[in-house]
C-alpha positions as CSV (number, residue, x, y, z in Angstrom):
1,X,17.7,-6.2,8.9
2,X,18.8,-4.7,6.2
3,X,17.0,-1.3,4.9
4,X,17.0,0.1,1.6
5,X,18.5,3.9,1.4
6,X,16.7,6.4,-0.9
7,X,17.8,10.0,-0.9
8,X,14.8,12.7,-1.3
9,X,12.8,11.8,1.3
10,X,14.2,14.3,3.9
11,X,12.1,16.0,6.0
12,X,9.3,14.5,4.5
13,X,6.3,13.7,6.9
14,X,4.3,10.4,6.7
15,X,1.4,9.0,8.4
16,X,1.0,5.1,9.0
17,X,-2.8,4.4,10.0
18,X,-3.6,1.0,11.7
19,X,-6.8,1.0,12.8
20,X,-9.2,-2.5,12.2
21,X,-12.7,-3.3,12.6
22,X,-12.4,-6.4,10.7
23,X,-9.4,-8.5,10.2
24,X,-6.2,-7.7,12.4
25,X,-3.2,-9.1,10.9
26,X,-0.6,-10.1,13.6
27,X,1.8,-8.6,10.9
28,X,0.8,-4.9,11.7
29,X,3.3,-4.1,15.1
30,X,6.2,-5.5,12.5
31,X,5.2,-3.5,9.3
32,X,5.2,-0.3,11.8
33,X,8.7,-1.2,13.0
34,X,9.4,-1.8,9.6
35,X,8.5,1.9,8.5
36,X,10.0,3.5,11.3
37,X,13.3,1.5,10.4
38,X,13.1,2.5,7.0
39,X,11.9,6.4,8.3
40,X,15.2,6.8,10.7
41,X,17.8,5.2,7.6
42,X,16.0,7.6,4.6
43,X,16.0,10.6,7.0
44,X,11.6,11.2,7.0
45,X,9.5,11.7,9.8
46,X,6.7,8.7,10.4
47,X,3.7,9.1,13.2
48,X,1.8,5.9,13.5
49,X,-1.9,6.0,15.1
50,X,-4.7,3.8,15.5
51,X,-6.8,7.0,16.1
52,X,-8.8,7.9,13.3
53,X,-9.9,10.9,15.0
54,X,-6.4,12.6,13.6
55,X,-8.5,12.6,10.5
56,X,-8.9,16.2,10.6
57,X,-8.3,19.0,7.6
58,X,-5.7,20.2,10.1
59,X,-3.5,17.4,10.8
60,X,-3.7,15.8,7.6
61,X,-1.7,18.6,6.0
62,X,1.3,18.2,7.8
63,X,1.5,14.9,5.9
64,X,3.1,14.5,2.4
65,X,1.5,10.9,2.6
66,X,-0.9,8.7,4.6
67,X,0.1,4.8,4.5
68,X,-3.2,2.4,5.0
69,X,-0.7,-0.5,6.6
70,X,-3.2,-3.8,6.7
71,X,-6.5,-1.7,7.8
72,X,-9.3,-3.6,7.8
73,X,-13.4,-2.4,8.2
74,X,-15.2,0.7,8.2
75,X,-12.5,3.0,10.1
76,X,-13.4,6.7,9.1
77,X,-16.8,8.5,9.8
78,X,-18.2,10.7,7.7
79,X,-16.2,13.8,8.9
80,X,-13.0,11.9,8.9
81,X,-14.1,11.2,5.0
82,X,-14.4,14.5,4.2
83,X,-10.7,15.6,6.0
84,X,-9.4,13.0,3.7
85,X,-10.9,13.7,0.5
86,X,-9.8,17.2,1.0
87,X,-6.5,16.0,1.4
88,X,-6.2,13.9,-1.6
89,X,-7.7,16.7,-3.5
90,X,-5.1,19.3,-2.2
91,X,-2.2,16.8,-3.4
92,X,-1.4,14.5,-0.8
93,X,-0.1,11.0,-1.1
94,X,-2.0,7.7,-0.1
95,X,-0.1,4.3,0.0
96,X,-2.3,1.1,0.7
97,X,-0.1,-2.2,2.5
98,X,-2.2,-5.5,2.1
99,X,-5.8,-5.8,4.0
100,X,-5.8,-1.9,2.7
101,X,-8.3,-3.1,0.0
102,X,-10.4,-4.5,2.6
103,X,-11.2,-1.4,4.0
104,X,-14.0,1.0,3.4
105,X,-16.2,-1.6,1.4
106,X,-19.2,1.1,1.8
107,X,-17.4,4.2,0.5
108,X,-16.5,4.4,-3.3
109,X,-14.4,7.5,-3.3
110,X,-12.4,5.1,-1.0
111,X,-12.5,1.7,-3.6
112,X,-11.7,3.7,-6.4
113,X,-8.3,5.4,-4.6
114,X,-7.2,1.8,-3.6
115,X,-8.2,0.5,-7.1
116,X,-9.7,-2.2,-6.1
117,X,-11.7,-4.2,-3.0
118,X,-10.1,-7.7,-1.8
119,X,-12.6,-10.1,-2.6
120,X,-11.3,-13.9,-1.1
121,X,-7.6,-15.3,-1.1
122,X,-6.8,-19.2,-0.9
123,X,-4.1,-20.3,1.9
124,X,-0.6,-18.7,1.9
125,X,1.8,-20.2,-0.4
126,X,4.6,-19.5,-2.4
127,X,4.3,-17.8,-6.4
128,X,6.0,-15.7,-8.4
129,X,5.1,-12.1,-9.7
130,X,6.0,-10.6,-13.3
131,X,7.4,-7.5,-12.9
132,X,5.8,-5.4,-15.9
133,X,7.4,-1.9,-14.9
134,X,10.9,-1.9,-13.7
135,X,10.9,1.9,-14.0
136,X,8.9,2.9,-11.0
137,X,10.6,3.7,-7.6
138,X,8.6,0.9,-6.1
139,X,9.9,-2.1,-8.8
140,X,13.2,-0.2,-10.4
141,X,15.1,-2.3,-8.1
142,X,12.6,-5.9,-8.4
143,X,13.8,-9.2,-10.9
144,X,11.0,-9.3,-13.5
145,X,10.2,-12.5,-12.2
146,X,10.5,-13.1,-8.3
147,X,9.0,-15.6,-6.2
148,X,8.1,-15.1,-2.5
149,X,5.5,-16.8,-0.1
150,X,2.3,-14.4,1.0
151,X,-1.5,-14.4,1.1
152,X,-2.7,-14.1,-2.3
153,X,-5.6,-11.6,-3.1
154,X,-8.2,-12.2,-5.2
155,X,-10.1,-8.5,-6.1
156,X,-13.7,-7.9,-6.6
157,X,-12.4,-6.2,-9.7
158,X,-9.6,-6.2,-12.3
159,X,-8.2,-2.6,-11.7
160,X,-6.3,-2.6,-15.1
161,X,-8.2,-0.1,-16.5
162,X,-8.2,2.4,-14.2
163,X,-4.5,2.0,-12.4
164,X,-0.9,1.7,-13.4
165,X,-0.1,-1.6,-13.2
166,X,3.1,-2.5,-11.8
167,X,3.4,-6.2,-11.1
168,X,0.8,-9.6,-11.3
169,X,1.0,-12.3,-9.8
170,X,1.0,-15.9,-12.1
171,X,-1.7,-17.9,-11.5
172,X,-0.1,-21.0,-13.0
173,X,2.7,-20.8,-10.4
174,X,0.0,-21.2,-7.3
175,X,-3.4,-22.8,-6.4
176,X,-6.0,-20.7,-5.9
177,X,-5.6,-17.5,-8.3
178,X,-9.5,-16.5,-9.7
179,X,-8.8,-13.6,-12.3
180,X,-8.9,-15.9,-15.2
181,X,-4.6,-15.0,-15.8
182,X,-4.6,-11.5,-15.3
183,X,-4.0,-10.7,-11.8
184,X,-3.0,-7.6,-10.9
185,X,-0.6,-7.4,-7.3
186,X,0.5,-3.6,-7.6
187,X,-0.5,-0.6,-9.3
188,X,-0.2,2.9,-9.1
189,X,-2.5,6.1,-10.1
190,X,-3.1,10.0,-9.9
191,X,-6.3,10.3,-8.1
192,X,-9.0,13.7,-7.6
193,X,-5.4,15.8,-7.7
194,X,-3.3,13.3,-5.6
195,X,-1.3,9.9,-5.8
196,X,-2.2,6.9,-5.1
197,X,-0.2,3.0,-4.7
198,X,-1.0,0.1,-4.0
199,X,0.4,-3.3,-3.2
200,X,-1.4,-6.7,-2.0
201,X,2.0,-7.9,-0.8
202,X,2.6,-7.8,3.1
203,X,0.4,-10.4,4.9
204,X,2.9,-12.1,6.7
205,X,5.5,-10.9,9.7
206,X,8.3,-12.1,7.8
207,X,7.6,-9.7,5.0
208,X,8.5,-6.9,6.9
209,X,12.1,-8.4,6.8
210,X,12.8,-8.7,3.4
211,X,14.8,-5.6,1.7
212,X,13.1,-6.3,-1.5
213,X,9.5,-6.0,0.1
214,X,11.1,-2.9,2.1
215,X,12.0,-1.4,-0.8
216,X,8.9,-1.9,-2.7
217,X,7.2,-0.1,-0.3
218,X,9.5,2.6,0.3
219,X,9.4,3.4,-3.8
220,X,5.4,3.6,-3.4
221,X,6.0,6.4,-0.6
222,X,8.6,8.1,-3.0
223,X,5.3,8.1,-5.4
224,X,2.6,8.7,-2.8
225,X,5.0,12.0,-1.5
226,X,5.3,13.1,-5.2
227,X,9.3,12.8,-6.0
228,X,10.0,11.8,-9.0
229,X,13.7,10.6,-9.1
C-alpha cells in the first residue's frame, strides 16, 4: 500500500479510539492498520484502545490528538467527559473518521466538536466530491472534483455555519443525498481552545487502501496536532 509522507509529525503522540455501542463497522481493524502504517512511515507514535477508561486528565495529555476512527454509541461516562473536555480546552486535537458523527447523540459539547450528528445514509455507491479548499493539509493534495465509492451521510444538521468546510459531496452525481444540494463531507474548526476535523469518508475496508483517503486523513491529524505547514 502505498502511504503518504508528511514531515512535522515527529514525535508526535496520537490516540485512535474504537470503541462501539452501536454500529461496528468491519472497516475498523483496517483503518487501525491503516494509521499505524501511516504512524511508522511519518515518524509519530499511535496507541489504539477500545478502553475508554484511558479517558483520564492524565493520559489524555500525553496525546497531541485523539482520532474518533468509526465510533459508534454512547462510549464515554460522565468522568470520561470531563477528562476530554479538559483536554480540548487545554489545546489538544480531535479528528473524527466516519460513524464518528454517530457517536455521543446525548452529549452536545460532543455534537458540536464533530459538527454535526449522522442522521440516515442510502446504500453505498459511487459520487463525486467538490473540493472547495485545496489549501488545507487534509485536501492540498485532492482533484477538486474526485469520485470514489462509500457510504454517503446524510447529517441531522448542515454544519456550514459553524465549521470550515473542506469538501461536499454532489447530490446530482448519486441517489440518495437529502441536504437539498449542499452537503457538506469534511470540515474543519477551532473548538473551546482546541482543533477539531472531520470527515464522513471511510466506511468501507477498501478505503483504508487508497493514498488519497490516507492522506486526507493524515492532513486532518497535521490539523488536529496543530502544525501548520
Amino acid at each position: 500500500m502505498g502511504t503518504p509522507e508528511i514531515t512535522g509529525l515527529e514525535n508526535k503522540q496520537i490516540l485512535v479510539f474504537t470503541k462501539t455501542s452501536g454500529f461496528r463497522h468491519e472497516s475498523i481493524p483496517d483503518g487501525k492498520i491503516a494509521l499505524q502504517r501511516l504512524a511508522e512511515k511519518n515518524h509519530f507514535a499511535v496507541d489504539t484502545t477500545e478502553n475508554a477508561d484511558i479517558f483520564t486528565r492524565e493520559n489524555l495529555a500525553k496525546y497531541d490528538a485523539i482520532v474518533f476512527l468509526n465510533t459508534s454509541g454512547n462510549v464515554l461516562n460522565d468522568e470520561q467527559q470531563k477528562a476530554f473536555v479538559e483536554y480540548i480546552g487545554q489545546g489538544g486535537g480531535y479528528v473524527g473518521i466516519h460513524a464518528a458523527s454517530d457517536t455521543e447523540w446525548d452529549w452536545p459539547w460532543y455534537g458540536k466538536l464533530v459538527g454535526a450528528y449522522f442522521d440516515d445514509h442510502p446504500e453505498l455507491q459511487e459520487a463525486t466530491i467538490r473540493v472547495t479548499n485545496q489549501e488545507h493539509p487534509s485536501t492540498v493534495h485532492l482533484p477538486e472534483l474526485w469520485t470514489r465509492f462509500d457510504e454517503w451521510y446524510n447529517f441531522k444538521s448542515n454544519p456550514r455555519n459553524q465549521v470550515n468546510v473542506l469538501a461536499e459531496v454532489d447530490e446530482s452525481t448519486y441517489e440518495g443525498g437529502t441536504m437539498n444540494g449542499d452537503h457538506p463531507i469534511a470540515w474543519y474548526h477551532e473548538y473551546e481552545g482546541g482543533r477539531a476535523w472531520y470527515t464522513a469518508l471511510g466506511h468501507t475496508k477498501e478505503s483504508y487502501q487508497e493514498p488519497k483517503f490516507l492522506e486526507h486523513i493524515l492532513g486532518g491529524i497535521i490539523y488536529a496536532t496543530g502544525l501548520n505547514p
